[in-house]
ChimeraX commands (.cxc) that place a marker at each C-alpha (Angstrom):
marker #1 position 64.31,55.67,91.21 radius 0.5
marker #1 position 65.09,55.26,87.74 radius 0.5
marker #1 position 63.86,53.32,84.63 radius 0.5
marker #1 position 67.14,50.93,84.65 radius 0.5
marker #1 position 66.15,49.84,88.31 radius 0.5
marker #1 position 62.52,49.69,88.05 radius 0.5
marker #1 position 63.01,47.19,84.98 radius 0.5
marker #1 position 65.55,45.31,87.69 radius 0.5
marker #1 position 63.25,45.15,90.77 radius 0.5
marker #1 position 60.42,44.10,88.41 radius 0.5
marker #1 position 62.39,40.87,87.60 radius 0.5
marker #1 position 63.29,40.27,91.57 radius 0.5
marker #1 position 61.33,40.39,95.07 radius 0.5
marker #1 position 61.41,44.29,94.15 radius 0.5
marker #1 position 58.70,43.29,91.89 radius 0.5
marker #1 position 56.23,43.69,94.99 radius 0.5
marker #1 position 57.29,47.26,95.34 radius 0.5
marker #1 position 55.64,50.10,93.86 radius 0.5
marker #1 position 55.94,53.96,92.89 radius 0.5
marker #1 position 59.00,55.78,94.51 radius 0.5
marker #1 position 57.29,58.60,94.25 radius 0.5
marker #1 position 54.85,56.66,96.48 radius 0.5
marker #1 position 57.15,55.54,98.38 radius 0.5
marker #1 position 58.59,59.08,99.19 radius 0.5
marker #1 position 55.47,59.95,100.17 radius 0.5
marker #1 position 55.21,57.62,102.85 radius 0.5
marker #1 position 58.48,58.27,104.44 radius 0.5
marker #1 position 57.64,61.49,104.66 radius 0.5
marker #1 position 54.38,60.91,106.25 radius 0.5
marker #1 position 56.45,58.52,108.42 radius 0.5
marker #1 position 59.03,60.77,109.86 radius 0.5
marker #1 position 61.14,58.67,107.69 radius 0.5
marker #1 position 64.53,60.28,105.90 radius 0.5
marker #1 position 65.55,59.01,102.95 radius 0.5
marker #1 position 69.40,58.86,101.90 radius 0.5
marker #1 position 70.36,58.52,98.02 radius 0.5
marker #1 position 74.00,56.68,98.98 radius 0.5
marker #1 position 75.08,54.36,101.70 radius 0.5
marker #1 position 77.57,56.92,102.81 radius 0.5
marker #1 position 74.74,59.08,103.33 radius 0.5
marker #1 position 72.82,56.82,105.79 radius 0.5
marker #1 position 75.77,56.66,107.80 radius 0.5
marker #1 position 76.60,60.52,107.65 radius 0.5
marker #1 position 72.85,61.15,108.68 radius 0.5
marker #1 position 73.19,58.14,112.06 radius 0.5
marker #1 position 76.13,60.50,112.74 radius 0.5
marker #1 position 74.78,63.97,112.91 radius 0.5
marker #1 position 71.06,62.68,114.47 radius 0.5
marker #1 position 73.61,60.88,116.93 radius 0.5
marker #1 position 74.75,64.34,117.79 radius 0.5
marker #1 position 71.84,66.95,117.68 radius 0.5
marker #1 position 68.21,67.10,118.67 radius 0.5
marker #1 position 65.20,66.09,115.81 radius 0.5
marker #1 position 64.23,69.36,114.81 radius 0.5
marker #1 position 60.03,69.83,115.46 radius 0.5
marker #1 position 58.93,70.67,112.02 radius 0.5
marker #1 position 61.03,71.87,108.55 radius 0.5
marker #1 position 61.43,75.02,109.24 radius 0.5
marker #1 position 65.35,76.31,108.32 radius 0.5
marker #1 position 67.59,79.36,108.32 radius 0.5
marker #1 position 70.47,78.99,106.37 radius 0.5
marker #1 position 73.52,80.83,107.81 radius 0.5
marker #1 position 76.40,81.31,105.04 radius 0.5
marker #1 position 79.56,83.94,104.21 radius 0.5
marker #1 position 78.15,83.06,100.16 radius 0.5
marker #1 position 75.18,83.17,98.61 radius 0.5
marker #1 position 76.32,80.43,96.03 radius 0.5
marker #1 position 75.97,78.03,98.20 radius 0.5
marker #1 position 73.47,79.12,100.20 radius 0.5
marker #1 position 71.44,78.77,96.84 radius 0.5
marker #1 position 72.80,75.31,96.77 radius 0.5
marker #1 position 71.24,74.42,100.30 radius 0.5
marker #1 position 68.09,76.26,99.18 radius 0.5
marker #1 position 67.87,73.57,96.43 radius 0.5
marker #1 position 68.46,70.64,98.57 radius 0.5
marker #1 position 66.45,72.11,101.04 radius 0.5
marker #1 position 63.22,71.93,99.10 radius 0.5
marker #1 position 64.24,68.28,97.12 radius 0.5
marker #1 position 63.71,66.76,100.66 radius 0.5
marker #1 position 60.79,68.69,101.77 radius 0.5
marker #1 position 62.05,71.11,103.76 radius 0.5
marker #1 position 61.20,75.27,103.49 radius 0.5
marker #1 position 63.01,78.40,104.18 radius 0.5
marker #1 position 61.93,80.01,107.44 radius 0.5
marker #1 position 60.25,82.55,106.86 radius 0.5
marker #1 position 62.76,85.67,109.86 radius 0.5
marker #1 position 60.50,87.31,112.26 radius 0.5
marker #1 position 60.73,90.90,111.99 radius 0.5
marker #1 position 62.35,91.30,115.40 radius 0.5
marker #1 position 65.58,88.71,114.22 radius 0.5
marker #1 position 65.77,91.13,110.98 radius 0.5
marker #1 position 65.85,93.78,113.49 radius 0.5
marker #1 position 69.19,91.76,115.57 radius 0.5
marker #1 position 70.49,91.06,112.52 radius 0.5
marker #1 position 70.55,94.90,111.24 radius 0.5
marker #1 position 72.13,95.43,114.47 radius 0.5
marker #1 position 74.95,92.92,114.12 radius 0.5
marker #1 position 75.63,92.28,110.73 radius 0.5
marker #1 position 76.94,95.26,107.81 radius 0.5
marker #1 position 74.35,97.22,106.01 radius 0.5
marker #1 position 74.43,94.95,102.92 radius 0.5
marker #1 position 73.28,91.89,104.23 radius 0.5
marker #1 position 71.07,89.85,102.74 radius 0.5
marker #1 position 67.58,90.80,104.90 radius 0.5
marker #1 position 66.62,87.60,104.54 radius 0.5
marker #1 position 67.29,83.76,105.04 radius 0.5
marker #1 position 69.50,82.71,103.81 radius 0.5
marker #1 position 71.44,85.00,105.38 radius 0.5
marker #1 position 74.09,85.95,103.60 radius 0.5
marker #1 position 76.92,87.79,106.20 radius 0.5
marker #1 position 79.00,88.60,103.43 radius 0.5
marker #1 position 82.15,86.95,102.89 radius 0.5
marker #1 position 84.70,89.17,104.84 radius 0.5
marker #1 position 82.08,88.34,107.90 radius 0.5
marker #1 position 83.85,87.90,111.44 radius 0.5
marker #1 position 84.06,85.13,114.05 radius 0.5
marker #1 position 81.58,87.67,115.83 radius 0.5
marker #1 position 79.40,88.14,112.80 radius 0.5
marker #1 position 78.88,84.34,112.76 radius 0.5
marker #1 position 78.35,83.96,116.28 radius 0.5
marker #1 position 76.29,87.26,116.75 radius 0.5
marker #1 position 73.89,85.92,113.94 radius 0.5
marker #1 position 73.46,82.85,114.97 radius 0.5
marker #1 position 72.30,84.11,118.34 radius 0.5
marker #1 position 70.10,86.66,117.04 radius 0.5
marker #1 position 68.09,83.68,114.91 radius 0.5
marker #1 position 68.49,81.24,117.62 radius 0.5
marker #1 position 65.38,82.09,119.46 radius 0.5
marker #1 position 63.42,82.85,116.36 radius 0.5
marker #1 position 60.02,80.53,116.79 radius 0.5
marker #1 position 59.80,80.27,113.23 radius 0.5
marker #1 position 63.47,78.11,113.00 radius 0.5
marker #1 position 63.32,74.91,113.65 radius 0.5
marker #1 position 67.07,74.05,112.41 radius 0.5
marker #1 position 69.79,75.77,111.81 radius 0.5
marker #1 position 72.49,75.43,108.72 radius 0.5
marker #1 position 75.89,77.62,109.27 radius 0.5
marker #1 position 77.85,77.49,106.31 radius 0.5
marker #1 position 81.15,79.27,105.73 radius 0.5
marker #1 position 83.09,79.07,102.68 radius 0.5
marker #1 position 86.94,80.31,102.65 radius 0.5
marker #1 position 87.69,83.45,101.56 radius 0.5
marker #1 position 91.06,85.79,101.90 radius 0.5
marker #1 position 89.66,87.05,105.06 radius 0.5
marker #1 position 88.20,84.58,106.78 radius 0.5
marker #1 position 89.12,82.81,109.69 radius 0.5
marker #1 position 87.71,79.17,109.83 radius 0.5
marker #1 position 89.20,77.96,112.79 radius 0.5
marker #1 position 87.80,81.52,114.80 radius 0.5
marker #1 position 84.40,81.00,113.18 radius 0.5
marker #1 position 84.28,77.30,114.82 radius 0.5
marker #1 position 85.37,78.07,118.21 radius 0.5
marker #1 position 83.29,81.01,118.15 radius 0.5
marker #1 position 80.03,78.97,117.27 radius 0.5
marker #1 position 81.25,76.18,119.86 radius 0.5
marker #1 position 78.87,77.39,122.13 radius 0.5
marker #1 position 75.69,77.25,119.98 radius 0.5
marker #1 position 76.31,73.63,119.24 radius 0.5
marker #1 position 72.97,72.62,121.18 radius 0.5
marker #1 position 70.19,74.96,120.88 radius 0.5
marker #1 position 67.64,73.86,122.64 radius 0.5
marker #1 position 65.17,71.80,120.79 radius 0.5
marker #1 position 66.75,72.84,117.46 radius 0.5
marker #1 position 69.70,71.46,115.74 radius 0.5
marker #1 position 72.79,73.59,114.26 radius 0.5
marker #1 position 74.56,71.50,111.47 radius 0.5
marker #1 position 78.11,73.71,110.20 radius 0.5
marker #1 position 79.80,73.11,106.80 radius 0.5
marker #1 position 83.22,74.27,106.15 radius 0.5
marker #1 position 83.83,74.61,102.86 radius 0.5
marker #1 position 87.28,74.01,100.93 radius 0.5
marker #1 position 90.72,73.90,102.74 radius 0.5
marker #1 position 93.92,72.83,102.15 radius 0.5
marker link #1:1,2 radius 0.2
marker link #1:2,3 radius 0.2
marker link #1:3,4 radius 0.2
marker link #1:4,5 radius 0.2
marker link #1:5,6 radius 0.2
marker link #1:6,7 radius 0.2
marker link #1:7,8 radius 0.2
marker link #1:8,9 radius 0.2
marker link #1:9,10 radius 0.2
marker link #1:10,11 radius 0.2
marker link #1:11,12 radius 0.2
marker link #1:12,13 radius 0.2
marker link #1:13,14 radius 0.2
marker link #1:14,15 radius 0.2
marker link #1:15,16 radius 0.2
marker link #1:16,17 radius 0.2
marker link #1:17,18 radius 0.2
marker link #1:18,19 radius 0.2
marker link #1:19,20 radius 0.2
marker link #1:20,21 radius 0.2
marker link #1:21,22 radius 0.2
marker link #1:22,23 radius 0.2
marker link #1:23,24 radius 0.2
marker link #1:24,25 radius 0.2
marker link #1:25,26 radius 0.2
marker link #1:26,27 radius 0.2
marker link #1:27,28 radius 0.2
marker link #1:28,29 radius 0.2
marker link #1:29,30 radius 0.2
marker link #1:30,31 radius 0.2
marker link #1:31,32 radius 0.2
marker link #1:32,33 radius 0.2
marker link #1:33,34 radius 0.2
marker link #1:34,35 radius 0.2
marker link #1:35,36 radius 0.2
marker link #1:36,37 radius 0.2
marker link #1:37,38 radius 0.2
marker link #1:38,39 radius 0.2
marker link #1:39,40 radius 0.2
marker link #1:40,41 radius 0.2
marker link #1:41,42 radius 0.2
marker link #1:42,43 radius 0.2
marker link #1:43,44 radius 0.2
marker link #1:44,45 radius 0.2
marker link #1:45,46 radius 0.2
marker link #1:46,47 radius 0.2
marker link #1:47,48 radius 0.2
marker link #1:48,49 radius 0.2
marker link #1:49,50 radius 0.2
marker link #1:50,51 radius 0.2
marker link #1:51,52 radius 0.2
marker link #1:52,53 radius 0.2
marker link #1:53,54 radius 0.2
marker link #1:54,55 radius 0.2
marker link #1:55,56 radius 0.2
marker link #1:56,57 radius 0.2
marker link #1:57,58 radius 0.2
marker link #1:58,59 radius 0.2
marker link #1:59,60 radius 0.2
marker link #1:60,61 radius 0.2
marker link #1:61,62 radius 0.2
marker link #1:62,63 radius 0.2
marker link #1:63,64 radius 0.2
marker link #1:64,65 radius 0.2
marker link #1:65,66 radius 0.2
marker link #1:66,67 radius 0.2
marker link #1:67,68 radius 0.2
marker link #1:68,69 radius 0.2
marker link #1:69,70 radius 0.2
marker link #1:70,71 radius 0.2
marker link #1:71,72 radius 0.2
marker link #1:72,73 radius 0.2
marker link #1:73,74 radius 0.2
marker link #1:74,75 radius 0.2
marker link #1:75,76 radius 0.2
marker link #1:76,77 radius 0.2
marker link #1:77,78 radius 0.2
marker link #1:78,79 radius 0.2
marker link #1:79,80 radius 0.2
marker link #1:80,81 radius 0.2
marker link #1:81,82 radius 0.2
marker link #1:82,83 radius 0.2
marker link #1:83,84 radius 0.2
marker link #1:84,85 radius 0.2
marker link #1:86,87 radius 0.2
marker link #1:87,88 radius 0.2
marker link #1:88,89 radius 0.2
marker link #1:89,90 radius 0.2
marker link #1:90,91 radius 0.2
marker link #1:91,92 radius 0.2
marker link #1:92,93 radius 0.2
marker link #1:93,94 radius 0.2
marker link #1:94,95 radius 0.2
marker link #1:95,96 radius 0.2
marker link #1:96,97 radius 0.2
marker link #1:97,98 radius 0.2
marker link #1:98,99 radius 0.2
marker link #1:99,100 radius 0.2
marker link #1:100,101 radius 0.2
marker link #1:101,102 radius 0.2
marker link #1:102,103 radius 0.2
marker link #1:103,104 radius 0.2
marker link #1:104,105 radius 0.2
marker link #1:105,106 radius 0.2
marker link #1:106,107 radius 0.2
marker link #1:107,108 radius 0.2
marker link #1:108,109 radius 0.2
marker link #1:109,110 radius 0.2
marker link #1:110,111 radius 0.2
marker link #1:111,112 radius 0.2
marker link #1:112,113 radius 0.2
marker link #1:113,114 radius 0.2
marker link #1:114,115 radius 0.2
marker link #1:115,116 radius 0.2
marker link #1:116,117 radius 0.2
marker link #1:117,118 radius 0.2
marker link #1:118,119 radius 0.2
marker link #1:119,120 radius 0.2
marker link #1:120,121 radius 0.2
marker link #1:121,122 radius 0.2
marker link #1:122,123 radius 0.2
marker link #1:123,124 radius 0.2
marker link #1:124,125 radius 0.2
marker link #1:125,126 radius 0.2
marker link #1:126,127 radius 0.2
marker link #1:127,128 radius 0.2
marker link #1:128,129 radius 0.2
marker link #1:129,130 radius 0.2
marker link #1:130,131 radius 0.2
marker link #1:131,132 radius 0.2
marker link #1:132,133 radius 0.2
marker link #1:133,134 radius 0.2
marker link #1:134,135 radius 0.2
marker link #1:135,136 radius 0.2
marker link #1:136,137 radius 0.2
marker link #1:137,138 radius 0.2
marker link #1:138,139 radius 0.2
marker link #1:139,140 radius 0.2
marker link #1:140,141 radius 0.2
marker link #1:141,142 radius 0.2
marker link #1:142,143 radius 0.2
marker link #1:143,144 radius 0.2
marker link #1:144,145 radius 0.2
marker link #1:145,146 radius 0.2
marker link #1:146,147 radius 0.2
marker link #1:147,148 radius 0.2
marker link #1:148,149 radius 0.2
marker link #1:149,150 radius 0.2
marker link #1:150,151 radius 0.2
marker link #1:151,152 radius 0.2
marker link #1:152,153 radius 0.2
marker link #1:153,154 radius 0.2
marker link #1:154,155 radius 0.2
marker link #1:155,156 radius 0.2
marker link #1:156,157 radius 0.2
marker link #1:157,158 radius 0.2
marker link #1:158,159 radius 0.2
marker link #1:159,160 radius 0.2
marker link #1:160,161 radius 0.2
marker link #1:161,162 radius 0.2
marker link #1:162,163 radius 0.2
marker link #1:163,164 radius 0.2
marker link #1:164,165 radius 0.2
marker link #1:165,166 radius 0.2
marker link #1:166,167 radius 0.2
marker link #1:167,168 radius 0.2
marker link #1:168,169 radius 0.2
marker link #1:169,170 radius 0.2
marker link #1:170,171 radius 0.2
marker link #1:171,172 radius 0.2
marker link #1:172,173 radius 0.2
view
């Protein structure tokens, strides 16, 4: 990827490679995902291990802070995947579960004093939403929240049908 190992592949059997930016292209043509570390590849065998392919790149990003929700925005779009775009009847759960001040829009933010049952209540209210095809949940800690209540209370979401839910925690002791 960068000029210090282009000038090394050029002097080795990488010499018979060509563009990354080409090759990029045809992993993503291929279906295939590309890791950056070694610790990455074996991260992603972990979590595909565990949850279904989702059908297209389609994400809602679930999160008690909008810094890093901003954060999976970014990394969202480096590897070619988009924001779903919440039908107008999830907005309309969502208004019904979640505190006036939500965001209104994905990501959602559920604010950071947000309950086990906002977490769980929002993720239900997206999970049939035909315009997700993943799901992110993130949760950072905050004063009042209650990791361990989030997780059990998302337990049951674990397998949507057809579309995966991937959780960070943030932080901790």
């Amino acid at each position: 990827k960068t000029e210090a190992a282009a000038k090394a592949a050029a002097s080795h059997t990488g010499s018979l490679a060509g563009s990354d930016a080409v090759l990029d292209a045809a992993f993503r043509r291929a279906g295939v995902l590309r890791v950056e570390r070694v610790a990455d590849l074996f991260e992603m065998a972990d979590v595909l291990s565990k949850q279904p392919l989702p059908s297209g790149n389609r994400l809602a990003i679930l999160t008690n802070a909008g810094g890093p929700g901003v954060l999976a925005c970014d990394a969202l779009a480096q590897s070619g995947g988009v924001l779903a775009e919440l039908q107008p009847d999830t907005i309309e759960k969502l208004n019904g579960v979640l505190p006036p001040a939500w965001s209104h829009a994905n990501p959602i933010d559920v604010l950071g004093d947000a309950t086990a049952s906002h977490y769980a209540k929002s993720l239900a209210a997206i999970a049939d939403d035909p315009n997700c095809d993943g799901f992110l949940v993130i949760l950072t800690p905050q004063a009042m929240t209650a990791p361990s209540e989030c997780a059990e209370a998302l337990k049951k979401y674990a397998s949507i049908s057809g579309k995966p839910v991937l959780a960070s925690w943030m932080g901790g002791p």
